[in-house]
N, C-alpha and C positions, 0 to 999 in steps of 0.2 A: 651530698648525702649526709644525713643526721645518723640515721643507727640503721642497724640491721638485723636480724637474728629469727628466734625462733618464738612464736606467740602461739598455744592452743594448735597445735600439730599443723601451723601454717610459717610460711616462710616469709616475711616480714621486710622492705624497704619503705624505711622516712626521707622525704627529699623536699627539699625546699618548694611552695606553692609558687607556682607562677603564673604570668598573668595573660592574657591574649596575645594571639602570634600577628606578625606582620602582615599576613593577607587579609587578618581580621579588622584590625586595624587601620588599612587602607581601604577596606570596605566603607568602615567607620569614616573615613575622613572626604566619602563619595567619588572616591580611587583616584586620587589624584593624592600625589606627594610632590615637597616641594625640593630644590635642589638644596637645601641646608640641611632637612630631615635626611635625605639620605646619603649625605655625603658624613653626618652625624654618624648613622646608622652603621656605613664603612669603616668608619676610626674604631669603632668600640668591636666591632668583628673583627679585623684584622689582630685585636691583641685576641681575641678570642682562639682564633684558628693558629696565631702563633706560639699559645699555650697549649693548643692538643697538639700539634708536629713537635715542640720540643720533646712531647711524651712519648714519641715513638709511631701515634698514629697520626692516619688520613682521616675524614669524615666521609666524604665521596655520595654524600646524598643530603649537599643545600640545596635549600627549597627555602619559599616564603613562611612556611605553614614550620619549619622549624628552629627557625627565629624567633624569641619568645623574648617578653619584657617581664619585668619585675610588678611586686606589687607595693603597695603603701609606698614607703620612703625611698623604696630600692625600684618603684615604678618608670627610674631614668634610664636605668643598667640594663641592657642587652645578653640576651642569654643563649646559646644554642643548645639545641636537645636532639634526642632520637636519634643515639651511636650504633642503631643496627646491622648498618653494611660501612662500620669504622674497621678501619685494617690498617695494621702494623706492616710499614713502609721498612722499619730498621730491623734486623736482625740484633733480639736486645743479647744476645754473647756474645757477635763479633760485633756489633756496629756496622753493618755492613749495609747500604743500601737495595730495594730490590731491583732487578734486574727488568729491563725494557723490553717488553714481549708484545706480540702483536696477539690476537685472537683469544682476548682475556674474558672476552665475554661483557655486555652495557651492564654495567651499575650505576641507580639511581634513575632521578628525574630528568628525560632525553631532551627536556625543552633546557633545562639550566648545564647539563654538562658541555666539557671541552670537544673542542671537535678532534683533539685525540679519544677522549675519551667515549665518544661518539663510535669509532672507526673500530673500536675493539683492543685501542692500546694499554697497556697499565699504567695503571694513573700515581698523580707523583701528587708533592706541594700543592705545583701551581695551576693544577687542575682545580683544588677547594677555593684560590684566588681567582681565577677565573670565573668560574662558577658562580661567588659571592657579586663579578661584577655587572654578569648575564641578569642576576636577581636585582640590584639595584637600578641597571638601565632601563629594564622592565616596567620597574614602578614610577621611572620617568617619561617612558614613553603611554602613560596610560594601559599599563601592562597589556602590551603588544608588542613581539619580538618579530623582525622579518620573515623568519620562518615560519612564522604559525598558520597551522591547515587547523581544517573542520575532522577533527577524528571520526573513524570508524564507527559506526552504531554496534554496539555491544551484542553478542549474538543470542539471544533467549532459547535456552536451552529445557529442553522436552524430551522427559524419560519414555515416554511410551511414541514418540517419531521413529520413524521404521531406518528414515535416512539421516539420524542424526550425526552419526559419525561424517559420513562426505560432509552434512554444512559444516560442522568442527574443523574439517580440515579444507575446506573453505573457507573460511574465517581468519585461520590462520595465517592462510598464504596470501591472505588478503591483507594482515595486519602488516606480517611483512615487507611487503612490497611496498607498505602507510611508511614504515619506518625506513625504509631505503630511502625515498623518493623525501622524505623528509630531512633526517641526514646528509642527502644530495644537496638540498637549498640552503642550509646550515652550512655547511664547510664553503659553498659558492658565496656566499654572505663577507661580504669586507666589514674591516672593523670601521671604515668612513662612513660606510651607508647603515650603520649599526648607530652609530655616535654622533653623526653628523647633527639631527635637529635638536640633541639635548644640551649639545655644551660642555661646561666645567672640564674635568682633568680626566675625564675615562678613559678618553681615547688613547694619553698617555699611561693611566695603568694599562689597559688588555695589551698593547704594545710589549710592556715590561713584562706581564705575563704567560704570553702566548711564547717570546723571544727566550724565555729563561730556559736554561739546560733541564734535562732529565735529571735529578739527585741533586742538584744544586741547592744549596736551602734560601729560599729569598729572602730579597730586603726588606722587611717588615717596616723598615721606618722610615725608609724611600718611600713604598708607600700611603702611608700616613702624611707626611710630608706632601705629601700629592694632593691630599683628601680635606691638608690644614692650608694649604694656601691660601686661597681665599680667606677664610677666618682669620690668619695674620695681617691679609690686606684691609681687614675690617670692613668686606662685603656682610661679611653673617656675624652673627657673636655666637662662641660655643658658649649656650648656658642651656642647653639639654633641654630649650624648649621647641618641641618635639611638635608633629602637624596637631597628631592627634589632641594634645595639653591643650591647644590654643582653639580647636575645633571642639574641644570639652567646655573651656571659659564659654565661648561665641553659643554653646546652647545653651547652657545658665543664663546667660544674658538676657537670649529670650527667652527663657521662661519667668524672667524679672517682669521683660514687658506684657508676656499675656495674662502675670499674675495681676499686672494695675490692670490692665482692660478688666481683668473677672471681677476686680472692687469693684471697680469706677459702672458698670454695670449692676453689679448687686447695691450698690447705693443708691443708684436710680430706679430698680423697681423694687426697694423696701419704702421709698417716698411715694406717695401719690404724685400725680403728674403736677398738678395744683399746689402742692406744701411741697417741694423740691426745695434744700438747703445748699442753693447757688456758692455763697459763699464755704460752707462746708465742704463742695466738690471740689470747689477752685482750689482749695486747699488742699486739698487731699492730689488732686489731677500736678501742683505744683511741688510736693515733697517726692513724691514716685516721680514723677520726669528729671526732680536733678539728682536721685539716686541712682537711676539709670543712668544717665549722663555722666556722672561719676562713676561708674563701674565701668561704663564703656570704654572711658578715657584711661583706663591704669588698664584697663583689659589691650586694647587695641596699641597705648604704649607703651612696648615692651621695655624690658628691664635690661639698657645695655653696659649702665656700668654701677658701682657701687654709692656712685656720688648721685645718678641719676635716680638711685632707691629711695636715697636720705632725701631728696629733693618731692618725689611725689607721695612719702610720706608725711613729709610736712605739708606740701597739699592737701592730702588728705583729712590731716589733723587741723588745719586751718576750716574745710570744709564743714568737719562735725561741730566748729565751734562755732561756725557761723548760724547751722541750724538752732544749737542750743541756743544763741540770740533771740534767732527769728521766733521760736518758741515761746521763750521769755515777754517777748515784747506784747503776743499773742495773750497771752494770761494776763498781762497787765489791762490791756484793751479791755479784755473782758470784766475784769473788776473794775476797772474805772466807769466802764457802763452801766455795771451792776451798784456802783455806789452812786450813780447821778440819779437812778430810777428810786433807790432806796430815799435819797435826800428830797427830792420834787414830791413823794409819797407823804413822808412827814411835813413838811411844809402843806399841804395840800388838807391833812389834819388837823393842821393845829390852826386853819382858817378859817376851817369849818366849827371847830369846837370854839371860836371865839365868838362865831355869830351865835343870837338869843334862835332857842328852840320856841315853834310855834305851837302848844298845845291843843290838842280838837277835844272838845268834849265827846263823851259817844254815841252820842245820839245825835249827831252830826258829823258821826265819822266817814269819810270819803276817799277810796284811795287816789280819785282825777285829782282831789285838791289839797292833796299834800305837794309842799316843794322836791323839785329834783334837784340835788346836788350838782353841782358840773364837775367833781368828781364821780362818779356814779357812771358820766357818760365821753369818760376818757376812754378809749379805744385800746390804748395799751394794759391797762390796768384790768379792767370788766370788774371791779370789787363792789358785790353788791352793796354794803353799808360801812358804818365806820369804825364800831363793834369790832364785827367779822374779819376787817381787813388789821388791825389791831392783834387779834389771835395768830390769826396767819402770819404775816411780816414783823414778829417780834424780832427786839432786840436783843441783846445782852441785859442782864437785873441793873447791873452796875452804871451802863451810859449815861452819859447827861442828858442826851435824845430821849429816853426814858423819862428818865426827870422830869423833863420839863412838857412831856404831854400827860406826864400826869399831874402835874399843878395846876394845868388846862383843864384837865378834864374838874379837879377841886374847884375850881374856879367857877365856870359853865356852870357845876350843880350848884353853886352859891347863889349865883344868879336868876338861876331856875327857882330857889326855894324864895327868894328874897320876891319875885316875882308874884306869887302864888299866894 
């Protein structure tokens, strides 16, 4: 909480924004999570739940939906919210625990609580640790728990039904009877046939859980210790990447590839089918495939140590330098083509201005018998005369290439007049 007070005759709480909860989240990720995500998930709540019990309260109503993540930088960090039915477990004058009573009445979500808590007893600690471990087996069993029925259909209620009351209290005794027989399967439920196809270390948390005294305050770092094994045997690496971060990359990804397909498509029908720039696509088809390629490969290998960072960074950095080559080499190609076309052009000039001009008088002018150049009927070039293609394909003032077709050109007219 940021501030609180009074604004324009309203009553005013700022609290930190956050980000989508876990059931949304496992929607996101197409309901499946994996054993590192949630056993992640487990480390960062248990400090959680052991910061609200040093404070004197219970929470007594985990749920997926009150699991919440951070946003921007703090998008790694695990949050719990919605302290509606949180109750004060310690008497804060004596310190005194509360007392074990049977017919306290269900508080919370019947699918995640204790199966004391289930039965109507008053809920302690390890009812919020149990609960948190009902929620994460859940998400490993493709959230399906052995007890789960098809609920009751909701009863629609109609102000002007003459016998609405009997279906109301038909409904009721109906709902109850849902939650007995539900509760029944629950508490007949072992924690083997609960834990049995997921694996890892639950079985020994709900064990530690379920076994722990009334008042007792647990071991919080038994079990963390529980949650970190694995991680110390270097099965998983904790670096908080999380299903969801890696199912976020993995659509970036594709939307890399559908965005080359959308070029590589629009490239081909802004060309005619007939003038397609083969070369231009290939190009274009090979810089999009290894920038894909590369992003796949730092996407898909994860970051397990710090030396492995500095290693595919310098891949990386080797990679952009290799393009900047391939680039380079590209430009050079092109100038070097463009100065063979330019050099064969003047050449091709100064051949033609050396041979004698045929004069026609004009009253014998013809254009079937004037000469064709066999520049004229060069296929690359099409330049109608020698004039025209002089205007067009200028030089620099300054070159010697200059120079020297104009000494040509002095020359030719010398010859022309000397002729004459």
């Amino acid at each position: 909480m940021h501030w609180d007070g009074i604004q324009d005759d309203f009553y005013c709480l700022v609290m930190t924004l956050l980000g989508p909860n876990i059931k949304q989240l496992y929607t996101f990720c197409n309901s499946k999570f994996t054993q590192k995500t949630c056993q992640m998930i487990g480390i960062q709540m248990i400090d959680r739940l052991k910061y609200l019990h040093n404070m004197g309260y219970m929470h007594r109503d985990l749920k997926p939906e009150n699991i919440v993540i951070g946003t921007g930088k703090k998008g790694n960090l695990i949050y719990l919210i919605d302290f509606g039915m949180a109750k004060r477990f310690l008497n804060p004058s004596t310190g005194e625990h509360v007392q074990h009573k049977p017919d306290k009445g269900v508080f919370g979500t019947t699918r995640y609580l204790s199966k004391n808590a289930n039965r109507g007893f008053e809920q302690s600690r390890s009812d919020d640790l149990i609960a948190l471990g009902y929620i994460l087996i859940s998400l490993l069993r493709n959230n399906e728990l052995p007890w789960d029925r098809e609920p009751i259909p909701e009863l629609v209620i109609d102000d002007k039904d003459p016998h609405i009351y009997r279906k109301t209290m038909v409904h009721q005794k109906a709902q109850a009877a849902w939650e007995a027989e539900y509760i029944a399967k629950k508490c007949k439920t072992t924690r083997e046939e609960l834990c049995g196809s997921i694996g890892g270390p639950w079985l020994e948390y709900l064990v530690y859980c379920e076994n722990l005294e009334f008042g007792k305050k647990p071991d919080y770092d038994y079990l963390k210790a529980l949650l970190e094994e694995e991680f110390k045997e270097k099965v998983y690496t904790l670096d908080d990447q999380f299903d969801w971060v890696l199912h976020k990359k993995e659509l970036k990804e594709q939307q890399a590839i559908r965005e080359y397909e959308e070029k590589r498509m629009l490239h081909l029908q802004a060309n005619n089918p007939g003038k397609i720039d083969f070369k231009k696509l290939e190009l274009l088809t090979k810089n999009d495939k290894r920038q894909v390629e590369a992003k796949s490969k730092f996407v898909k290998g994860m970051v397990l140590s710090p030396e492995d960072k500095k290693k595919k960074k310098i891949q990386l950095a080797q990679y952009r330098a290799e393009q900047r080559v391939v680039a380079g080499q590209q430009r050079s190609e092109l100038q070097g083509k463009n100065h063979d076309k330019i050099t064969t052009l003047i050449s091709n000039e100064i051949e033609m201005a050396r041979k004698p001009k045929i004069v026609i008088p004009p009253s014998r002018f013809n254009f079937d018998d004037m000469p064709t150049s066999p520049f004229l009927n060069d296929e690359e070039s099409q330049i109608e005369d020698f004039e025209g293609m002089s205007q067009r394909d200028d030089l620099s003032l300054n070159s010697p290439m200059k120079l020297e077709r104009q000494k040509t050109l002095e020359h030719s007219k010398t010859l022309e007049h000397s002729s004459t």
